[in-house]
C-alpha positions as CSV (number, residue, x, y, z in Angstrom):
1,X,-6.7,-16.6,-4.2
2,X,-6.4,-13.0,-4.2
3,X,-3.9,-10.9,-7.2
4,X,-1.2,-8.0,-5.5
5,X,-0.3,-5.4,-7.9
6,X,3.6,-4.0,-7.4
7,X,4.3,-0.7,-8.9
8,X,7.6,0.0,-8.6
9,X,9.7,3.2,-9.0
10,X,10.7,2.2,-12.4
11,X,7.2,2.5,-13.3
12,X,7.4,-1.1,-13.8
13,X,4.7,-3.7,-12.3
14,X,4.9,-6.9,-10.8
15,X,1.8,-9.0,-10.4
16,X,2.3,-11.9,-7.2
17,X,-0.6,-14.3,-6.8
18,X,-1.3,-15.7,-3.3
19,X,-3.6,-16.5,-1.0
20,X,-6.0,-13.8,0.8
21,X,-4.2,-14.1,3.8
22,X,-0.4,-13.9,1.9
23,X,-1.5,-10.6,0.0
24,X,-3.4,-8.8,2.9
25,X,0.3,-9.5,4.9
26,X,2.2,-8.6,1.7
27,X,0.2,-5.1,1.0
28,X,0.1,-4.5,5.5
29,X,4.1,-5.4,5.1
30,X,4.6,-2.3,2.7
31,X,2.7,0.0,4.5
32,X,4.4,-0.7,8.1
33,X,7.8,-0.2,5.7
34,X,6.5,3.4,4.5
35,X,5.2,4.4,8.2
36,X,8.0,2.9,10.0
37,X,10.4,1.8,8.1
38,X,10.4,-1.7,9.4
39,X,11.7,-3.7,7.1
40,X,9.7,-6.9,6.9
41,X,11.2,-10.3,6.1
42,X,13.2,-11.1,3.5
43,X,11.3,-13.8,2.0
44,X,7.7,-14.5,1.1
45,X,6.7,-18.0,1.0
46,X,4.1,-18.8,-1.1
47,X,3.9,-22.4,-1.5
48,X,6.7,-25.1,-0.8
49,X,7.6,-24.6,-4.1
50,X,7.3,-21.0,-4.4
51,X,8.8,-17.7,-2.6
52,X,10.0,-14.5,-3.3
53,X,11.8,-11.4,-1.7
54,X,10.8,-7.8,-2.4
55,X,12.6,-5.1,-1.9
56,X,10.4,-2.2,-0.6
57,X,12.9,0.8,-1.3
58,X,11.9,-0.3,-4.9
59,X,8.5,-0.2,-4.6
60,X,5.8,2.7,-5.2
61,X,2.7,1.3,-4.9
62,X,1.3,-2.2,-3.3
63,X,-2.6,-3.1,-4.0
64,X,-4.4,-5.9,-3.3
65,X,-6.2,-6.5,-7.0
66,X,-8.7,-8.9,-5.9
């Protein structure tokens, strides 16, 4: 399991468990959105239970905690 940090412009944070593989794609989404602007998709899911959608014009800062 591996921790992303979300820093939004706010200056709020938003911490999003997943696995390694979910949070390398998660922090590599937000960086193609900053270099191309390429929005990635609109949903994250994380297990069949569990998904989210982020909103990268929100977001400041993506890093992968651990």
């Amino acid at each position: 399991m591996a921790l992303v940090k979300l820093v939004l412009e706010s200056g709020a944070s938003v911490e999003i468990e997943a696995t390694s593989e979910q949070a390398d794609s998660l922090v590599a989404g937000f960086a193609r959105y900053v270099y191309e602007k390429h929005v990635p998709e609109k949903r994250t899911i994380l297990t069949p239970s569990q998904s989210f959608y982020v909103d990268y014009s929100k977001v400041a800062i993506a890093r992968r905690e651990f």
